[in-house]
C-alpha positions as CSV (number, residue, x, y, z in Angstrom):
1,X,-1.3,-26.1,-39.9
2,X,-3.7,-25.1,-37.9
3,X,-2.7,-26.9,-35.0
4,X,0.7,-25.8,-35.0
5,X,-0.8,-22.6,-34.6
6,X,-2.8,-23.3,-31.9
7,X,0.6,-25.2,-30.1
8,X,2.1,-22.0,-31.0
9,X,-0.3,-19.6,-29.2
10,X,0.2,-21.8,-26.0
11,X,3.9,-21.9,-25.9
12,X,3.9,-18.0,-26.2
13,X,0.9,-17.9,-23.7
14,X,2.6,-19.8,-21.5
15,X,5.6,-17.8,-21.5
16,X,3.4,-14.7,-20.9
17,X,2.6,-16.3,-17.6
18,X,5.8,-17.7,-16.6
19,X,7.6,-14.7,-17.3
20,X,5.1,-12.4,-15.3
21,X,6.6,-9.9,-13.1
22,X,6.6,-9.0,-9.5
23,X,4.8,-5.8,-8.9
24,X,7.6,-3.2,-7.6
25,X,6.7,-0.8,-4.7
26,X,9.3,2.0,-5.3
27,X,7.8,4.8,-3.2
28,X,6.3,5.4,0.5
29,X,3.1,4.0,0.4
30,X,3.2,1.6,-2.7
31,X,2.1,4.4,-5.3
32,X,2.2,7.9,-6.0
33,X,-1.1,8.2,-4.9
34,X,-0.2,7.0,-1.1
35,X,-3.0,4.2,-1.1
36,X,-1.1,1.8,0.3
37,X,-2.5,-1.0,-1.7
38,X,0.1,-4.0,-2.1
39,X,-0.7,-7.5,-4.2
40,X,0.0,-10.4,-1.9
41,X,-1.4,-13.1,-0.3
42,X,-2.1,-12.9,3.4
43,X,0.2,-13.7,6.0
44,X,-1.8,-16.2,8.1
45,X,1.3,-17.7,10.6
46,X,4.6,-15.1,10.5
47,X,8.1,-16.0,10.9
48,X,11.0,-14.6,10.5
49,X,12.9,-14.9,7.4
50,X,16.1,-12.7,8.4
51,X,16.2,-9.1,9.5
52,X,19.2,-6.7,8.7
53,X,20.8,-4.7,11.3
54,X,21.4,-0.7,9.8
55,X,23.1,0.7,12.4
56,X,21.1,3.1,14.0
57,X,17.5,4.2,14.8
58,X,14.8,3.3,11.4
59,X,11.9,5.0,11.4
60,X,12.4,4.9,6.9
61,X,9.8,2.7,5.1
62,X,11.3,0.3,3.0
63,X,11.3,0.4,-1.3
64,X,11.2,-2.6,-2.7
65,X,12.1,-2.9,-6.7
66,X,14.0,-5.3,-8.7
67,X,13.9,-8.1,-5.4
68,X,16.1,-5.0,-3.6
69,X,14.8,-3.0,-0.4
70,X,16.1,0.3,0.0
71,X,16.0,2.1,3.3
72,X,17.4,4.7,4.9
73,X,19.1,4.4,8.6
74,X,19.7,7.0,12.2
75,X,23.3,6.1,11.3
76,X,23.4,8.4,7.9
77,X,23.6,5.4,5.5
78,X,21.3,4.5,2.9
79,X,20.8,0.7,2.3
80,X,20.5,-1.8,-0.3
81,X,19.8,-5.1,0.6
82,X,19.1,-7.9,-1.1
83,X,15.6,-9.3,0.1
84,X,15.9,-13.3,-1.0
85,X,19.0,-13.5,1.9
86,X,19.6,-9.9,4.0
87,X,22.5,-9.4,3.2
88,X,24.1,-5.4,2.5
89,X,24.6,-5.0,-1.2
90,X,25.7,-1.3,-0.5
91,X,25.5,1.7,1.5
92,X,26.1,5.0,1.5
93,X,27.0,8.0,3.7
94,X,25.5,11.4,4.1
95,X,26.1,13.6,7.0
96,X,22.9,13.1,8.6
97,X,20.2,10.8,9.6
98,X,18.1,9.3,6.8
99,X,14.4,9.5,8.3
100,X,13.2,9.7,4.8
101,X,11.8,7.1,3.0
102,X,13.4,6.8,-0.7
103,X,11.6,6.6,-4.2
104,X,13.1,4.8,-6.8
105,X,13.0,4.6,-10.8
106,X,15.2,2.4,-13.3
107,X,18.3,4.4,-12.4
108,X,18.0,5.9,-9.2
109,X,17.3,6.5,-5.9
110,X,16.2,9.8,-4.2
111,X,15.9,10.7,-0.6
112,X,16.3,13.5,1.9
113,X,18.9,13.4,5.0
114,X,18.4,15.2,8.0
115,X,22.2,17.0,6.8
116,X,19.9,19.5,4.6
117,X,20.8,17.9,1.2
118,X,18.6,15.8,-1.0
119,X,20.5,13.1,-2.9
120,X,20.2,11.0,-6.0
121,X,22.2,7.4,-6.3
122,X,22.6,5.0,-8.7
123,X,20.8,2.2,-7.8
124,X,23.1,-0.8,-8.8
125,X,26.4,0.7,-7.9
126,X,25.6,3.0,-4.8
127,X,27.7,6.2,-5.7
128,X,26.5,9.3,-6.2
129,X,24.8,10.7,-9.4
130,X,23.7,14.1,-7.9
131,X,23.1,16.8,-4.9
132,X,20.4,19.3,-3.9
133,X,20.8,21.8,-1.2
134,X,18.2,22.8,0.3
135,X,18.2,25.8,2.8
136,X,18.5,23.2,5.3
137,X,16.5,21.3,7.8
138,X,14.9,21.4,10.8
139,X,12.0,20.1,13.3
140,X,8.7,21.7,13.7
141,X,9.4,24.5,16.4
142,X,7.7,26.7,18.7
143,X,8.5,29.2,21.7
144,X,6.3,27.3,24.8
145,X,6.2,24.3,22.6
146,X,3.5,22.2,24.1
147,X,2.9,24.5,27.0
148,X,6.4,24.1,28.5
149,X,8.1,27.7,29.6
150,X,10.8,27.6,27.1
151,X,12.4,30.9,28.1
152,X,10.7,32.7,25.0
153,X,12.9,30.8,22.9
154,X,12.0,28.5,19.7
155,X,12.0,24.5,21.1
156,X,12.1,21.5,18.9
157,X,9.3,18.9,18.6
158,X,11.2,15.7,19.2
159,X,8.4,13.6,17.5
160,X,8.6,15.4,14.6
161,X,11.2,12.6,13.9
162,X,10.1,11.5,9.5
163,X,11.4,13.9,6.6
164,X,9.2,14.1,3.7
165,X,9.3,11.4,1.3
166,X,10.1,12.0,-2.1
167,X,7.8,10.7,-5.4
168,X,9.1,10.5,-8.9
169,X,6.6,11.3,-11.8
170,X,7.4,11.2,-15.2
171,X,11.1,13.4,-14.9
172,X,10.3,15.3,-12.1
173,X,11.0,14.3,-8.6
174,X,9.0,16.5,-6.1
175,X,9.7,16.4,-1.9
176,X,9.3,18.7,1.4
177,X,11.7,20.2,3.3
178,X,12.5,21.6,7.2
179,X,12.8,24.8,5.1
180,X,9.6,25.3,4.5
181,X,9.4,24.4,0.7
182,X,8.2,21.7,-1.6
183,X,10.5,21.5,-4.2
184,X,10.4,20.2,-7.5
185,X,13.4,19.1,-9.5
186,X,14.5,17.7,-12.8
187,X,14.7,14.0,-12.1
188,X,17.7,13.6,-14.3
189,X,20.0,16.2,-13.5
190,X,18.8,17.6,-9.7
191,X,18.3,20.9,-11.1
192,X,15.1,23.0,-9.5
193,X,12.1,23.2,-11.4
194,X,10.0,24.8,-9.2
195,X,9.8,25.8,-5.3
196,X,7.1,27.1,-3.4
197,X,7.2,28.5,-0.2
198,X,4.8,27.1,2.7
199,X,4.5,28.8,6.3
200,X,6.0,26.0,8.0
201,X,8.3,22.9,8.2
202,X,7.4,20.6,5.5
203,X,7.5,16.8,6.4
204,X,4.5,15.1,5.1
205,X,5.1,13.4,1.7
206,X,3.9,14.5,-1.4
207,X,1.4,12.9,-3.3
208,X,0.1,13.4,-7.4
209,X,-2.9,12.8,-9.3
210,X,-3.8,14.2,-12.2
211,X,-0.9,16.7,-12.7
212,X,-1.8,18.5,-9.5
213,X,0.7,17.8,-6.1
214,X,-1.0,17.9,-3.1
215,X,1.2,18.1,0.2
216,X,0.9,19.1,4.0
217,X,3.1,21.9,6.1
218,X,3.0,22.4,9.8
219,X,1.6,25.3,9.3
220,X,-1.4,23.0,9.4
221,X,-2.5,23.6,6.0
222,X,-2.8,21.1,2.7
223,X,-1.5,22.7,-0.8
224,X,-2.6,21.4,-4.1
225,X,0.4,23.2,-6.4
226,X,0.4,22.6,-10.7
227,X,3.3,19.7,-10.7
228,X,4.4,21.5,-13.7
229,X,5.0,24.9,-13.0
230,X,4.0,24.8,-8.9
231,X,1.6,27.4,-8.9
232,X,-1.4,27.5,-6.0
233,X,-4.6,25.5,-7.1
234,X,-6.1,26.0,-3.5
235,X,-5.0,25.5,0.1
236,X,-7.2,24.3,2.7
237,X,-6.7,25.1,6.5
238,X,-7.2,22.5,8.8
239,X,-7.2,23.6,13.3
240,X,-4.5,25.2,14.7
241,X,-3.2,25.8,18.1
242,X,-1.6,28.9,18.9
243,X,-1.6,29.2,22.5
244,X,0.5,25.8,23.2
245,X,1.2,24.3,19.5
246,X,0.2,21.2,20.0
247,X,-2.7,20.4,18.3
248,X,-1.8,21.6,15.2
249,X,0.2,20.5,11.8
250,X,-0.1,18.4,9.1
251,X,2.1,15.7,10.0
252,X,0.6,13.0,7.8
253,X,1.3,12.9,4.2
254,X,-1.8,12.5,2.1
255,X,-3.6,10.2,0.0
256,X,-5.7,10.5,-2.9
257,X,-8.7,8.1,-4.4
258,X,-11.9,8.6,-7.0
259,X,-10.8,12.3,-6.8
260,X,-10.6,12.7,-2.7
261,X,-7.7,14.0,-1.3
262,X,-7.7,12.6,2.6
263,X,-5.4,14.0,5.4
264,X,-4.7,13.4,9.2
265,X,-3.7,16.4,11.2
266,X,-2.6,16.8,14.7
267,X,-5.6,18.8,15.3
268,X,-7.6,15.3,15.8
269,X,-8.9,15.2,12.5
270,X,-8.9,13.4,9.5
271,X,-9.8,15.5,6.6
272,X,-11.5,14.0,3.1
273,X,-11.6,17.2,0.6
274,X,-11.9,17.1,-3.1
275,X,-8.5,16.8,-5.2
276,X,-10.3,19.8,-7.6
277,X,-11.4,22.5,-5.3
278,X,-10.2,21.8,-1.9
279,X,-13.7,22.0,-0.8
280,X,-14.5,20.1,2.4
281,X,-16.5,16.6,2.2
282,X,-16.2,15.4,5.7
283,X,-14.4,15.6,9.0
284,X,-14.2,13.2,11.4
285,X,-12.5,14.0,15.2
286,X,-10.9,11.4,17.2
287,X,-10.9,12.7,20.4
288,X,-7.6,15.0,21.4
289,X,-5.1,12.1,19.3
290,X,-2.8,13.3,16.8
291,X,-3.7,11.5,13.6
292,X,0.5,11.4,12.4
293,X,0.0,8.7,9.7
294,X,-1.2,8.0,6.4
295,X,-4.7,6.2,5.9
296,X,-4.8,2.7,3.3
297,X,-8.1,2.7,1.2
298,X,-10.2,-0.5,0.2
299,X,-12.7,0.0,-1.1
300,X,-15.2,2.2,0.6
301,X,-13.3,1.9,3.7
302,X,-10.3,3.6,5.3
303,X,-8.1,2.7,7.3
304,X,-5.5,4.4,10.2
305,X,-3.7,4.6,13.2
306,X,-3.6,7.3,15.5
307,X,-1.0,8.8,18.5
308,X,-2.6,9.7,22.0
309,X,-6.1,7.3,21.2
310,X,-3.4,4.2,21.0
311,X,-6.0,2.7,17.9
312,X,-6.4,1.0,14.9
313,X,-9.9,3.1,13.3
314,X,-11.3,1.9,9.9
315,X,-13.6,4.3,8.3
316,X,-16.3,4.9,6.0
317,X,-14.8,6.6,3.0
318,X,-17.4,8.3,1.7
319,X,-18.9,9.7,5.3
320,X,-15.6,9.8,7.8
321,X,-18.4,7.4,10.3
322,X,-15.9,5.4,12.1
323,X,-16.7,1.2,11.5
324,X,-14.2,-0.1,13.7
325,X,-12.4,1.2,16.7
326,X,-9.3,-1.2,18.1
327,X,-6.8,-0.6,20.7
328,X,-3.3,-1.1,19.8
329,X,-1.9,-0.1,23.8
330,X,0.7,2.4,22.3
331,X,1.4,5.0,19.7
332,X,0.9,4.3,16.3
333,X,2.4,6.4,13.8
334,X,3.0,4.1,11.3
335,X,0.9,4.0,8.2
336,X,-1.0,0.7,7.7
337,X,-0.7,-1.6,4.5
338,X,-3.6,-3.6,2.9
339,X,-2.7,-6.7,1.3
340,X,-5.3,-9.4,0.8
341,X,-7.7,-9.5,3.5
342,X,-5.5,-8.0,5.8
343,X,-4.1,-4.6,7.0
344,X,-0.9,-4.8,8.6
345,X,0.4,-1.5,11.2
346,X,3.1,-1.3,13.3
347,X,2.7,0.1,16.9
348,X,5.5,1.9,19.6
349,X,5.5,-0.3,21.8
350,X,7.4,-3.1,19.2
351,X,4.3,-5.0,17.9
352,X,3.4,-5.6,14.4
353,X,-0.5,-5.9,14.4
354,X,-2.3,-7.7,11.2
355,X,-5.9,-7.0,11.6
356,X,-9.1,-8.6,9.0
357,X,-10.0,-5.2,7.1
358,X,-13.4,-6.6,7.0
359,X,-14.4,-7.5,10.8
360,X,-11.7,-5.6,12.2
361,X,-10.4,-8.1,14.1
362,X,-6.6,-8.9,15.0
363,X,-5.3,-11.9,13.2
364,X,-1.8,-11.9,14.9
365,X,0.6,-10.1,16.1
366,X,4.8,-9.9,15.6
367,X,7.2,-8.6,18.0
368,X,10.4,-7.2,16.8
369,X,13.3,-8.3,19.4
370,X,12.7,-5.0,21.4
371,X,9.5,-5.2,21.7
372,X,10.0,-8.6,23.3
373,X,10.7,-6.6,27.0
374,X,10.0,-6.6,30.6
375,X,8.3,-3.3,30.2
376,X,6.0,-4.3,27.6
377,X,2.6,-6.1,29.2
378,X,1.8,-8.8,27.5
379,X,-1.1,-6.8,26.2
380,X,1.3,-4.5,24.6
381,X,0.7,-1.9,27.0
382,X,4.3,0.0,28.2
383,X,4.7,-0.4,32.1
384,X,5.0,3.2,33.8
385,X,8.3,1.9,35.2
386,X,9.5,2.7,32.0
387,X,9.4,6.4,32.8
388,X,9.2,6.9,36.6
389,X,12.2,9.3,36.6
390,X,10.8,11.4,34.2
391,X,9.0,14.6,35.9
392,X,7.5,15.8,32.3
393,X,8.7,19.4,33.9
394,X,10.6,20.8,30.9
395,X,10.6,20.5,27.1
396,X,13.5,18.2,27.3
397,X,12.0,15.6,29.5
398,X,9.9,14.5,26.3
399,X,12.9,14.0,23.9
400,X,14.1,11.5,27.0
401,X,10.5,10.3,26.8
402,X,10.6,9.4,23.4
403,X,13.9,7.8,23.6
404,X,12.9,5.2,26.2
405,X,9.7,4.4,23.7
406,X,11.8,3.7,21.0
407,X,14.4,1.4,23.0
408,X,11.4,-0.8,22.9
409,X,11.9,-1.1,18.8
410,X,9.0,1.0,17.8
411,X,7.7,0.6,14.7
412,X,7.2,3.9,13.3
413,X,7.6,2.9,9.6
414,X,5.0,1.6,7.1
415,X,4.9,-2.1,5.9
416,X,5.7,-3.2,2.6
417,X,4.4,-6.1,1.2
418,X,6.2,-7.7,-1.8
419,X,6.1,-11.6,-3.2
420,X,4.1,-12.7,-0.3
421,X,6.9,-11.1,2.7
422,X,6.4,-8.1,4.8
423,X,8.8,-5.7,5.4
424,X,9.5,-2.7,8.0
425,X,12.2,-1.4,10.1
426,X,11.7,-0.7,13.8
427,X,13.6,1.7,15.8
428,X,15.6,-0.9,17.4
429,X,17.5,-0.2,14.4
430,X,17.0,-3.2,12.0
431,X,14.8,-4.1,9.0
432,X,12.8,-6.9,9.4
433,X,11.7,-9.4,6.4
434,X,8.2,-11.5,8.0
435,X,6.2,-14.3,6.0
């Protein structure tokens, strides 16, 4: 008898373990917390498995739940696709570019669309279970916006180019807006909760930790708000710039670890203040860069691109002292993924970088089919040919500027890594599945 119970605990062991589930990653950045932390293996030689064309410029990061990647597409379509082939399961149509990356729970799927609505859709079937209006949307703008003589009239940054990324928590679903706000709303029913005003465009991406929802405006500050009723805990004010506003606003969305709340700005910093108070631990400056993207954590280390500086940085968590210090030849945007020993980050000029997030040094690199051009160096640098009718005169030569960059498939999304594959989309306009 007794060994039928021992032969009984195996069986039903071993079903444990062969039934064990794929972690899901249905939010920007893995986890309401933004960490960026994804359980894989690493990728030591990529190849393409497939890539699905969506129509239109991608700058979304992928969710990936259930063996389904939802993204959101420059052609106003949300996707489903089905990651073991590529193929569309559904999509469906807003009136506006989706340049926000969706969050998704056992029923639903919330995102933002650049038409001024946020939307919630059934997950399996595609259709619509509910719409929120917001007051609208709209880039970060400013009269002489970077220093060009706009004719005293309000100009739009053109690489002010994400929306903010919703996160679901419990049955609340909270997200930024071009109005200004951060709203909160019943998960269940899109009805408002709570909204609180900010002074500026709001398209960083929430993040929670212990009932408190921290969140970035361009108004360059960070806002830690109740999650329940959206009341102020504290605000901290990072630089701003109001002669040419430029260097200035809180671009990145922000992560949270061991009770640190850490935050690029496109003042040059990266900020690392505690979740409680808001009180200042450390700064660290990287030159005159933007710092647009999210940092991974690992540890005691850190890790981020940044715009002008054209790097890969990892960092000491606890101090902000830089460790390592890599050029990546273009703009990088995207928010880096740790999986294993790796961190992956995609770059403007087309590349997908892995580096070793303990020596900092680049594994490999994977070029989207953009990427792959004759003004792309093989160093990844972008050949000035590129742009040699651009005079850089008038605000609207850098809208034409940023066009010509992303006709080289940037990669302006963050990876996902999920069952050992990595996804992202690329401005070329397709998502891309790598193992």
């Amino acid at each position: 008898m007794k060994t039928g119970k021992i032969l009984l605990c195996v069986v039903v062991f071993g079903l444990f373990i062969g039934c064990k589930q794929q972690p899901s990653y249905s939010t920007f950045r893995g986890d309401n917390q933004h960490t960026g932390v994804y359980e894989s293996v690493d990728i030591e030689q990529p190849a393409l498995k497939w890539k699905c064309n969506l129509n239109g410029v991608a700058i979304s990061s992928p969710a990936v739940i259930d063996d389904i990647a939802y993204i959101g597409s420059g052609d106003n379509h949300l996707y489903a696709i089905d990651i073991e082939n590529g193929q569309v399961k559904w999509k469906f149509a807003t009136q506006g570019a989706i340049h926000s990356s969706p969050a998704v729970n056992n029923e639903m799927v919330y995102f933002g669309s650049n038409d001024g609505n946020f939307y919630a859709v059934d997950k399996n079937k595609g259709t619509e279970k509910w719409i929120f209006k917001t007051q609208g949307e709209k880039q970060y703008s400013a009269i002489n916006l970077f220093g060009f003589d706009t004719d005293s009239v309000e100009a739009a940054d053109p690489w002010d180019f994400y929306l903010s990324s919703p996160i679901v928590e419990g049955e609340m679903v909270y997200f930024g807006s071009g109005d200004s706000y951060i709203y909160a709303l019943n998960a269940n029913t899109g009805e408002l909760v709570w909204e609180y005003k900010t002074g500026n465009v709001v398209h960083s991406s929430p993040a929670i930790s212990n009932g408190t929802v921290f969140c970035g405006s361009f108004d360059s500050k960070l806002y830690a708000l109740d999650a329940k009723t959206g009341d102020k805990k504290w605000v901290f004010e990072a630089g701003t710039d109001e002669k040419y506003h430029l260097m200035c606003g809180i671009q990145a969305s922000p992560m949270i670890k061991d009770g640190i709340v850490y935050s690029g700005c496109r003042d040059a910093y990266i900020y690392a203040v505690e979740a409680a108070t808001g009180k200042l631990k450390w700064k660290q400056k990287f030159g005159s860069s933007w710092m647009p993207g999210s940092a991974a954590i690992s540890g005691d280390r850190l890790y981020v691109g940044s715009s002008d500086a054209k790097k890969y940085y990892s960092l000491d968590a606890k101090t902000g002292a830089i460790i390592d210090s890599l050029p990546t030849n273009s703009y990088t945007f995207s928010s880096p993924a740790i999986s294993g020993s790796t961190v992956y980050i995609g770059v403007f000029n087309g590349f997908l970088h892995a580096f070793d997030k303990n020596n900092g040094k680049m594994k490999w690199t994977f070029e989207t089919d953009a990427g792959n051009s004759d003004f792309v160096n093989e160093d990844g640098t972008i050949k000035k040919e590129l742009f040699e009718d651009i005079t850089y005169k008038q605000h609207s030569d850098m809208a034409l500027y940023l066009e010509r960059i992303f006709s080289l498939g940037s990669i302006a999304s963050s990876p996902v890594v999920y069952n050992n594959v990595i996804y992202f989309s690329s401005a070329d306009g397709f998502l891309y599945a790598i193992n």
